[in-house]
C-alpha positions in Angstrom: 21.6 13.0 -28.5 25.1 12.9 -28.3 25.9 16.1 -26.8 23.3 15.0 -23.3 24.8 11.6 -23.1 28.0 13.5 -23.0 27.1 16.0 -20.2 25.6 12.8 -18.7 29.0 11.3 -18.3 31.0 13.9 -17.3 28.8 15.8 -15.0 27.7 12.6 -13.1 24.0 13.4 -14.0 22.4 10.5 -12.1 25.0 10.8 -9.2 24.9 13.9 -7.0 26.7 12.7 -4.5 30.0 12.4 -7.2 32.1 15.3 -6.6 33.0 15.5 -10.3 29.7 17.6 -11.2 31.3 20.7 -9.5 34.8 20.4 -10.3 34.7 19.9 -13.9 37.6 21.2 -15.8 35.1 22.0 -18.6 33.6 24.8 -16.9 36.2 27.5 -17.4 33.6 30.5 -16.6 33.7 31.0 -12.9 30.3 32.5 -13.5 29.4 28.7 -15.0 30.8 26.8 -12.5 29.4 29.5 -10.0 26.1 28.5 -11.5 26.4 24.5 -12.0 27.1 24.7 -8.5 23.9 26.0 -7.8 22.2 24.3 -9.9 23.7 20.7 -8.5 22.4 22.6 -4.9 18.7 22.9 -6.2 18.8 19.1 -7.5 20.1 17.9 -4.2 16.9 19.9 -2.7 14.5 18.1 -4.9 16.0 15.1 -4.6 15.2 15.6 -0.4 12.2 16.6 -1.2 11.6 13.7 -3.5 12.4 11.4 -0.8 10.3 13.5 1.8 6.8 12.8 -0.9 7.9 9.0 -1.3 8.2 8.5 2.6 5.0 10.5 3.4 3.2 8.2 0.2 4.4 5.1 2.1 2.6 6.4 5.2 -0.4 6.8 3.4 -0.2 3.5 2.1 0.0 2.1 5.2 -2.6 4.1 6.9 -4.8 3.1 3.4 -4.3 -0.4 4.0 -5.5 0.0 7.7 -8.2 1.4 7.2 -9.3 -0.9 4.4 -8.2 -3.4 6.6 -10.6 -2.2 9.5 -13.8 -1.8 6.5 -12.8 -5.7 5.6 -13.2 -6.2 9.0 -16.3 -4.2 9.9 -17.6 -6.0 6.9 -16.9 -9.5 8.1 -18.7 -9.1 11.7 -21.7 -7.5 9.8 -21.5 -11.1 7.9 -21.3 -13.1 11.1 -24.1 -11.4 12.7 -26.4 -11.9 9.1 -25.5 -16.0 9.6 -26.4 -15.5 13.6 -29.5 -14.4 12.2 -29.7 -16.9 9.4 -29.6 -19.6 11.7 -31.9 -18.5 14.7 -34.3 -18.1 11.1 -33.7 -21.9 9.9 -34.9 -23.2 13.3 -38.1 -21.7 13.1 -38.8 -23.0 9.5 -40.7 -26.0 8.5 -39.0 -29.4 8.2 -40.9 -29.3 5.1 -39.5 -25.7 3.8 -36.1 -26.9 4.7 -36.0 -29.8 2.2 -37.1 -27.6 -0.4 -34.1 -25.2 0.4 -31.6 -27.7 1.3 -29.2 -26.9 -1.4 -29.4 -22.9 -0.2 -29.2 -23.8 3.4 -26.3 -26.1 1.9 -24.6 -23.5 0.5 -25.3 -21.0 3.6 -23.6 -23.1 6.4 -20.6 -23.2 4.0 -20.4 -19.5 3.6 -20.9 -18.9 6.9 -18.3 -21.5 8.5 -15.6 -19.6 6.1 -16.6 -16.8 7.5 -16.4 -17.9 11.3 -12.7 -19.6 10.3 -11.5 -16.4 8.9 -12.9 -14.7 12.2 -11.3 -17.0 14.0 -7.7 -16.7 11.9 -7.8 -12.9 12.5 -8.7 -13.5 16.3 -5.5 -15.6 16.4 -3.0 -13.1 15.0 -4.5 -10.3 16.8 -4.2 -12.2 20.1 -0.3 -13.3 19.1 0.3 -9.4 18.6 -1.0 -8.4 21.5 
């Protein structure tokens, strides 16, 4: 396409800040630069517009990522409390029972320490920010 790359280059497609789109000499018509001239002023609207939607999508990203944040979080304290429990259970059972399940109860504490140092990471960084 020839011809577009053309009007590409002299109309300053991509740039509408280049005062060359209004101005050129190959509009004769008055009633065609009359119209390019609008027609740069409607792609200047969109691209504000375009810039309004990208800032208002990085605001929902953020808010997004807050609230997913707050679910992780919500999540992890509901895992805390389910190894509180865990624990106050494991005392109560059987030194017999235990050995049987060592490997679980093995596997249990390790979940549940990572769980207490990520706790305690975010406790950190929360206290730093505040």
């Amino acid at each position: 396409m020839a011809s577009y790359d053309k009007f590409s280059e002299i109309h300053a497609l991509y740039d509408l800040t280049d005062p060359n789109y209004d101005s050129s000499p190959e509009f004769v018509v008055p009633i065609a630069r009359e119209k390019a001239s609008h027609l740069r002023s409607k792609r200047q609207q969109l691209s504000v517009i375009r810039h309004e939607l990208l800032v208002s999508l990085h605001t929902v990203n953020k808010v997004e990522k807050e609230l997913v944040d707050g679910e992780w979080m919500t999540w992890l304290v509901d895992e805390l409390y389910k190894c509180d429990v865990a624990a106050q259970y494991i005392v109560t059972v059987s030194d017999d029972d235990l050995e049987k399940r060592m490997q679980d109860i093995g596997k249990l504490k390790n979940y549940c320490e990572d769980c207490n140092r990520v706790w305690g990471n975010l406790k950190e960084r929360f206290t730093a920010l505040t």
